[in-house]
N, C-alpha and C positions, 0 to 999 in steps of 0.2 A: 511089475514083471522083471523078470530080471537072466539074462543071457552070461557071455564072457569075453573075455577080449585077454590078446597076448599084451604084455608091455615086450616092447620094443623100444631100441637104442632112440635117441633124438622124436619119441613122442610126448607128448604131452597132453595132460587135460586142463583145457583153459574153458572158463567159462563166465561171462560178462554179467552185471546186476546193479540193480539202482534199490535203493529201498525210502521209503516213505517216511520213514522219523529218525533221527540221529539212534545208532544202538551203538555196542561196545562188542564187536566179534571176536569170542576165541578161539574160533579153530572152524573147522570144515568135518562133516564125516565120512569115510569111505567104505568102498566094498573090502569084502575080504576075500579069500584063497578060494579056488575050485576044489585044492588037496585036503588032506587033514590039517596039515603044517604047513607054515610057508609064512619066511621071512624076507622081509621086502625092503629096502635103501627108498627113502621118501623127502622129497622136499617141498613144501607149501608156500606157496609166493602171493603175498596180498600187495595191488598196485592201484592208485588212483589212474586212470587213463586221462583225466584230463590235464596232467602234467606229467606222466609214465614216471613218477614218481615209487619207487617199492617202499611202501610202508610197514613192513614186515617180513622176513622171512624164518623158516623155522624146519630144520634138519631132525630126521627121527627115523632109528629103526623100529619097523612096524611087525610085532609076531600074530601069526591069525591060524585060526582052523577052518573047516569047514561049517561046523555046527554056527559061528558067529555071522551074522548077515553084513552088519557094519560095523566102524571102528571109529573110533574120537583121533584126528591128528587137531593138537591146542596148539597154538601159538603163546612165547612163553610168558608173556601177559596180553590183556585186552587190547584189542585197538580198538581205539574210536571211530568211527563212522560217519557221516554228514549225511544228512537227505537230500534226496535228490541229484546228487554225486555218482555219477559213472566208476566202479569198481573191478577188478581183475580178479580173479583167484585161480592159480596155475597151480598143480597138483604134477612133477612127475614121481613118480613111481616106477621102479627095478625090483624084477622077483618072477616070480612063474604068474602063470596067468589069475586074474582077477576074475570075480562077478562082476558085472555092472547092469545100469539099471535102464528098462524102459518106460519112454508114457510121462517122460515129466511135461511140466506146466511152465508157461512164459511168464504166468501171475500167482504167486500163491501169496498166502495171506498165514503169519504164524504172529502169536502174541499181541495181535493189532496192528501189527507192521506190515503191508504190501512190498511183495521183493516183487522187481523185475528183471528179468534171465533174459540175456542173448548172448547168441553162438558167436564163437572164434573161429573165424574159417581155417580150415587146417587141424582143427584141434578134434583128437577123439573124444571127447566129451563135447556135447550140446546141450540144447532147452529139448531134446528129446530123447539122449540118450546119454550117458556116461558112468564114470565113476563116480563125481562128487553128489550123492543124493540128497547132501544137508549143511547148512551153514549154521553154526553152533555160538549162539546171540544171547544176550541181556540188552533190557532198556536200561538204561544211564538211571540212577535214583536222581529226583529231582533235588536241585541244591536247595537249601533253606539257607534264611540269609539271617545266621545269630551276632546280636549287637552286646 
């Protein structure tokens, strides 16, 4: 399902997750424009919380219309990922208002990989509703070990 939400000054979409095998994240997806048009000032913040550590950040202007449902913001290479490691990903976004989404899940299951979502208190985005409706993964190729 999917609603809207204004961006406003000093909010942000933070939303918390653990996943079950090490992968390599490049980016997150988002909603796009209620308008036809509509270009948006965007920052994507990846953080381990168990040392509030930022592992990533990644500045981008975002162009969208209406007709597009979501958008790819990448990070400008992979990051690595650990299992079972408490993760952050903070999304603000500047622009006229957004779709966002209802009805997520606290478990879902993509590629063999178990993510686990929880909320930011404070934050417009949750495990029930926001703008971030995807996180944009590769499993690691296993190394071979040549002699």
């Amino acid at each position: 399902m999917e609603g809207f939400q204004k961006s406003c000054a000093n909010d942000k979409d933070t939303i918390h997750f653990m996943c079950s095998e090490s992968i390599d994240l490049h980016g997150i997806s988002v909603y796009g424009s209620l308008d036809e048009n509509a270009d948006y000032d965007t920052r994507i913040e990846l953080s381990c919380d168990e040392n509030s550590i930022i592992l990533n950040s990644q500045f981008t202007c975002l162009s969208t219309s209406r007709r597009e449902h979501t958008y790819e913001l990448m990070f400008s290479k992979p990051v690595p990922l650990s299992m079972g490691k408490l993760y952050s990903i903070m999304l603000d976004i500047t622009g006229p208002p957004t779709k966002m989404g209802y009805g997520g899940k606290v478990d879902c299951v993509s590629e063999g990989v178990t993510f686990h979502f929880s909320s930011k208190p404070g934050s417009r985005t949750s495990v029930d509703r926001g703008q971030i409706p995807g996180l944009l993964f590769t499993k690691p190729k296993p190394r071979t070990n040549t002699k």
